[in-house]
Chimera marker file (.cmm) of the C-alpha trace (Angstrom):
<marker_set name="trace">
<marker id="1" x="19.022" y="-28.294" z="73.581" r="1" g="1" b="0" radius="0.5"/>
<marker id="2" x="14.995" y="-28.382" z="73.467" r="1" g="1" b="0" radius="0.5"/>
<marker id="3" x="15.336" y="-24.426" z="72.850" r="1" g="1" b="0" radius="0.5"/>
<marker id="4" x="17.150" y="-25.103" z="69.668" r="1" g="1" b="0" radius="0.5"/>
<marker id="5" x="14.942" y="-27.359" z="68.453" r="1" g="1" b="0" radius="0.5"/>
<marker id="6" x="12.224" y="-25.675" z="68.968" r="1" g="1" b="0" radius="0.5"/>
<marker id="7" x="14.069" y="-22.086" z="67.185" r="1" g="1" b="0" radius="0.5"/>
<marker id="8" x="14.761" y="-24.199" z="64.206" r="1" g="1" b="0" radius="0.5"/>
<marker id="9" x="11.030" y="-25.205" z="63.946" r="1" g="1" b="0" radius="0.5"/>
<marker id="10" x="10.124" y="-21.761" z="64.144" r="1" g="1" b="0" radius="0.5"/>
<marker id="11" x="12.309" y="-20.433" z="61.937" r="1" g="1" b="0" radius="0.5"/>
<marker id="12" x="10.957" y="-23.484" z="59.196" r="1" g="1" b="0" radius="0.5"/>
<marker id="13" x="7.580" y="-22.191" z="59.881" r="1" g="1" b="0" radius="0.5"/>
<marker id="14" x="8.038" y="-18.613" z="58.806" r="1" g="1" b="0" radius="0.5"/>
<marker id="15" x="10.854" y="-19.501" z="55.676" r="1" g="1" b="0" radius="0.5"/>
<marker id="16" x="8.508" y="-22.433" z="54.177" r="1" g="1" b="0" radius="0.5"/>
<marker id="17" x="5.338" y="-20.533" z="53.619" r="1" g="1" b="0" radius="0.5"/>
<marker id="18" x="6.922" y="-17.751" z="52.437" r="1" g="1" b="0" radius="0.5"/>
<marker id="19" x="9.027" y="-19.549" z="50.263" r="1" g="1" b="0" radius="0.5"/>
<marker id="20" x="5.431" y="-21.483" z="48.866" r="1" g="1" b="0" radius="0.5"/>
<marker id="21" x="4.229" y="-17.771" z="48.453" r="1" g="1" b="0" radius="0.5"/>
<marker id="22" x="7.047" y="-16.204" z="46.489" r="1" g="1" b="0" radius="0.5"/>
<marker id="23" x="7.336" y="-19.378" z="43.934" r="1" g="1" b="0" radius="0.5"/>
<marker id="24" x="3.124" y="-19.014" z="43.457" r="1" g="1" b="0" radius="0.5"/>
<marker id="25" x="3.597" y="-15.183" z="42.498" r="1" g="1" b="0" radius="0.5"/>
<marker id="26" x="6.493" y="-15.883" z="40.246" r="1" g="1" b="0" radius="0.5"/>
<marker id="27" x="5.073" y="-19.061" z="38.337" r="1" g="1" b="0" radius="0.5"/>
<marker id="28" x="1.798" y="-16.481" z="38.327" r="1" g="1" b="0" radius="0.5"/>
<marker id="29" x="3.700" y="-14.165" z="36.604" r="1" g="1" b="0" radius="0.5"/>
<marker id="30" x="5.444" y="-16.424" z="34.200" r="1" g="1" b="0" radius="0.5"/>
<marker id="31" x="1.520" y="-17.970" z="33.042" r="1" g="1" b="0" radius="0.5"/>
<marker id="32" x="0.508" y="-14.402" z="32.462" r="1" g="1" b="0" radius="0.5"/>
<marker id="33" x="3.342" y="-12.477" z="31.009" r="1" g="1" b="0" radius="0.5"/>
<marker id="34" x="1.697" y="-12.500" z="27.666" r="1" g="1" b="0" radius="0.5"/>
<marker id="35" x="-0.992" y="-11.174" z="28.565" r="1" g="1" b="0" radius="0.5"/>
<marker id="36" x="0.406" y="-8.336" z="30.858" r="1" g="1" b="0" radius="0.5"/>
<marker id="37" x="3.339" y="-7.612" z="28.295" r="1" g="1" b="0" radius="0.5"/>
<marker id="38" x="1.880" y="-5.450" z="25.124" r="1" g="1" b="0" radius="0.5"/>
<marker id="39" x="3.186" y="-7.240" z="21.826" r="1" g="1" b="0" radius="0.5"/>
<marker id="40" x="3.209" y="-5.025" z="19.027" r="1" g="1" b="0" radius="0.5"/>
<marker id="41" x="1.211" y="-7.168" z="16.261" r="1" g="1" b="0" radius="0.5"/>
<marker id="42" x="1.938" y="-4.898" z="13.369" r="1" g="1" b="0" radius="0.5"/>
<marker id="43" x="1.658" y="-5.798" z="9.754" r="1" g="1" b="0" radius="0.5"/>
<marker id="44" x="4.122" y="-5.683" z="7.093" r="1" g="1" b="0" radius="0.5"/>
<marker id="45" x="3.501" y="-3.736" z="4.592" r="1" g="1" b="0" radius="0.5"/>
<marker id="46" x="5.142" y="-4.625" z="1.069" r="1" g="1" b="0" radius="0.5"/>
<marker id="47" x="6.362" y="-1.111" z="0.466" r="1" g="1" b="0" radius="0.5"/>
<marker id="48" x="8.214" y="-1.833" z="3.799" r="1" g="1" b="0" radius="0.5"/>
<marker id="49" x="10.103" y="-4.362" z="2.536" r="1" g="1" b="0" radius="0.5"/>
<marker id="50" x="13.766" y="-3.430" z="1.091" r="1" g="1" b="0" radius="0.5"/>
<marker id="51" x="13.329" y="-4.551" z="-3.076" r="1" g="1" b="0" radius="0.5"/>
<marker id="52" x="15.558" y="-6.340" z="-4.632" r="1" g="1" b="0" radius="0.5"/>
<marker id="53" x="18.066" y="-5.113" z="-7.236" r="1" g="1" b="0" radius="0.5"/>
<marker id="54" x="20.762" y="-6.345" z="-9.444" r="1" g="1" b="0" radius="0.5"/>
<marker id="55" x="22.158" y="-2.421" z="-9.783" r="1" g="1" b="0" radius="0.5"/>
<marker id="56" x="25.994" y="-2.550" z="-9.261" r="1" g="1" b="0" radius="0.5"/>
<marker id="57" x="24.957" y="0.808" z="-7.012" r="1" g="1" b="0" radius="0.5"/>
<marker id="58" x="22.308" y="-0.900" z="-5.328" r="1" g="1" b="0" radius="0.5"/>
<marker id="59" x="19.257" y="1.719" z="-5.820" r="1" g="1" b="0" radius="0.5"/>
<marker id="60" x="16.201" y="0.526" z="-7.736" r="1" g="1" b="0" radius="0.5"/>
<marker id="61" x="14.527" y="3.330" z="-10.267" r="1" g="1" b="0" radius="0.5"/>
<marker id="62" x="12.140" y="5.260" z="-9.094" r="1" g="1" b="0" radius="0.5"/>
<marker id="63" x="8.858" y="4.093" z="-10.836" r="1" g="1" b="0" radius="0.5"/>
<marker id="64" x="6.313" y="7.103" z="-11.563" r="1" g="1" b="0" radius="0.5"/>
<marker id="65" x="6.833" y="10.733" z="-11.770" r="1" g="1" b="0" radius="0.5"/>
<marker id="66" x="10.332" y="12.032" z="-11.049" r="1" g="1" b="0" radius="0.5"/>
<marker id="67" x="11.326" y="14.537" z="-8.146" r="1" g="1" b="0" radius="0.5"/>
<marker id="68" x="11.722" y="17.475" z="-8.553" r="1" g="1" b="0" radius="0.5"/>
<marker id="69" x="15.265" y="19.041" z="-8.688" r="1" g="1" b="0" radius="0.5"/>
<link id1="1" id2="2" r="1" g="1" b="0" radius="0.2"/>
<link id1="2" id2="3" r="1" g="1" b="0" radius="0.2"/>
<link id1="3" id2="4" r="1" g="1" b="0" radius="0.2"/>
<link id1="4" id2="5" r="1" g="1" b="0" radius="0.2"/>
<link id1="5" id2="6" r="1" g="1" b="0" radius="0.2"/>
<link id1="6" id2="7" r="1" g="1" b="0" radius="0.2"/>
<link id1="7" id2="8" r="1" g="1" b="0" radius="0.2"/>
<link id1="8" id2="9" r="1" g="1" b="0" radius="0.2"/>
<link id1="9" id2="10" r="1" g="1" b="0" radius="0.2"/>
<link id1="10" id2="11" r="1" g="1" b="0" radius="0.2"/>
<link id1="11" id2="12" r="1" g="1" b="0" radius="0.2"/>
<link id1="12" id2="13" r="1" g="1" b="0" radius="0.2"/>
<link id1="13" id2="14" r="1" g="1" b="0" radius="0.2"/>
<link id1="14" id2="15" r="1" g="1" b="0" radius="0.2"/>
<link id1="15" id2="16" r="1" g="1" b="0" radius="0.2"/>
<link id1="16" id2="17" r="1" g="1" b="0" radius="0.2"/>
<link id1="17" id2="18" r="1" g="1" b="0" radius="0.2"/>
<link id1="18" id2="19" r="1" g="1" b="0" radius="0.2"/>
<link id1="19" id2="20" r="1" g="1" b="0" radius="0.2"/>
<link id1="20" id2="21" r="1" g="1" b="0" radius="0.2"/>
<link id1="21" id2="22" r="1" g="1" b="0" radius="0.2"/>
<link id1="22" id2="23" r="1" g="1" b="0" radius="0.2"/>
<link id1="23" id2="24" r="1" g="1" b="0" radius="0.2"/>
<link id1="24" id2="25" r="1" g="1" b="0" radius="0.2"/>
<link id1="25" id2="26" r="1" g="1" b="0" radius="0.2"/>
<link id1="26" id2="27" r="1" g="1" b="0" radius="0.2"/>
<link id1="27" id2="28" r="1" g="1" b="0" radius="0.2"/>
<link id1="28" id2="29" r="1" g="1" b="0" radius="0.2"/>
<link id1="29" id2="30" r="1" g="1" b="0" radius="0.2"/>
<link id1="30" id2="31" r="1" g="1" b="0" radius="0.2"/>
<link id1="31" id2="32" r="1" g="1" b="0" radius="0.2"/>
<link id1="32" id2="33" r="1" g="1" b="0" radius="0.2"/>
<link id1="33" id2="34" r="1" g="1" b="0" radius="0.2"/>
<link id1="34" id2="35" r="1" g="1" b="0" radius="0.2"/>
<link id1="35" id2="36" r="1" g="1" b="0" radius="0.2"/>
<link id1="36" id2="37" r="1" g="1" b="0" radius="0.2"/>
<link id1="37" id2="38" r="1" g="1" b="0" radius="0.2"/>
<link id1="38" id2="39" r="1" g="1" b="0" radius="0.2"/>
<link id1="39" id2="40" r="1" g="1" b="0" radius="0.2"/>
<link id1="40" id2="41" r="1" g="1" b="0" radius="0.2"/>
<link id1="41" id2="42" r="1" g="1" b="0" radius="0.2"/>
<link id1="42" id2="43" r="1" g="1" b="0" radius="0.2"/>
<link id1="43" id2="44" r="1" g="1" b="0" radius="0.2"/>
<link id1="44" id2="45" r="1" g="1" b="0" radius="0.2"/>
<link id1="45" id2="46" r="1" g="1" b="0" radius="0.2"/>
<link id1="46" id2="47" r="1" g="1" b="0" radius="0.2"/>
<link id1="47" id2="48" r="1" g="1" b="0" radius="0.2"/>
<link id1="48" id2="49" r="1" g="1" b="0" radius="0.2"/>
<link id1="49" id2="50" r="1" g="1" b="0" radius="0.2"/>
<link id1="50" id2="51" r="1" g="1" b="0" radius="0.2"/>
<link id1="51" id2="52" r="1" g="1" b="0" radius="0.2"/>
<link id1="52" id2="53" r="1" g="1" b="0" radius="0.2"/>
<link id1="53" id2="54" r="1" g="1" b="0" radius="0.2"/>
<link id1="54" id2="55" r="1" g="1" b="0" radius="0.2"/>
<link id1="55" id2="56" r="1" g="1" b="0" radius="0.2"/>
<link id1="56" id2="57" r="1" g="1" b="0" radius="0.2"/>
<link id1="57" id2="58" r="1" g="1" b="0" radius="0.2"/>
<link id1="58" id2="59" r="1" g="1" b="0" radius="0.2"/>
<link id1="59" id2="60" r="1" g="1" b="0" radius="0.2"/>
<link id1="60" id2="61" r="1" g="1" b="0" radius="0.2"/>
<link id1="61" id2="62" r="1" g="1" b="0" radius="0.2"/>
<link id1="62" id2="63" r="1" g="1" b="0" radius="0.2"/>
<link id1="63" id2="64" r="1" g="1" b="0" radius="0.2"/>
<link id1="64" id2="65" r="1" g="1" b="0" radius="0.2"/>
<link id1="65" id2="66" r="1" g="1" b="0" radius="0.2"/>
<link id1="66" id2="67" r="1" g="1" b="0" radius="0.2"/>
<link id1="67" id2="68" r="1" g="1" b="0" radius="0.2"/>
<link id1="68" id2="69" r="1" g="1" b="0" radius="0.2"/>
</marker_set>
């Protein structure tokens, strides 16, 4: 019965600190994920952006010189 005991505490003693140790590395992680993780901080451009039309076909006239056919 002692030996039990004393397997169980043993057992505890390995599984608690390693336990301790895996939560520190993951709540690590979490607190630095932005700055390990590469966001892409790119500006918008207004030519970017779709424009607005009220043309039943949807296209917007081409403003400037026209392509060539």
């Amino acid at each position: 019965m002692e030996q039990k005991k004393k397997r169980k505490n043993n057992i505890l003693v390995i599984i608690i600190p390693i336990l301790i140790f895996i939560t520190l590395i993951g709540a690590g992680a979490y607190a630095l994920r932005d700055s390990l993780i590469p966001t892409d901080h790119t500006k918008t451009n207004s030519s970017d952006q779709p424009t607005k039309t009220s043309a039943s076909n949807g296209y917007v006239e081409q403003k400037g010189e026209e392509a060539a056919v």
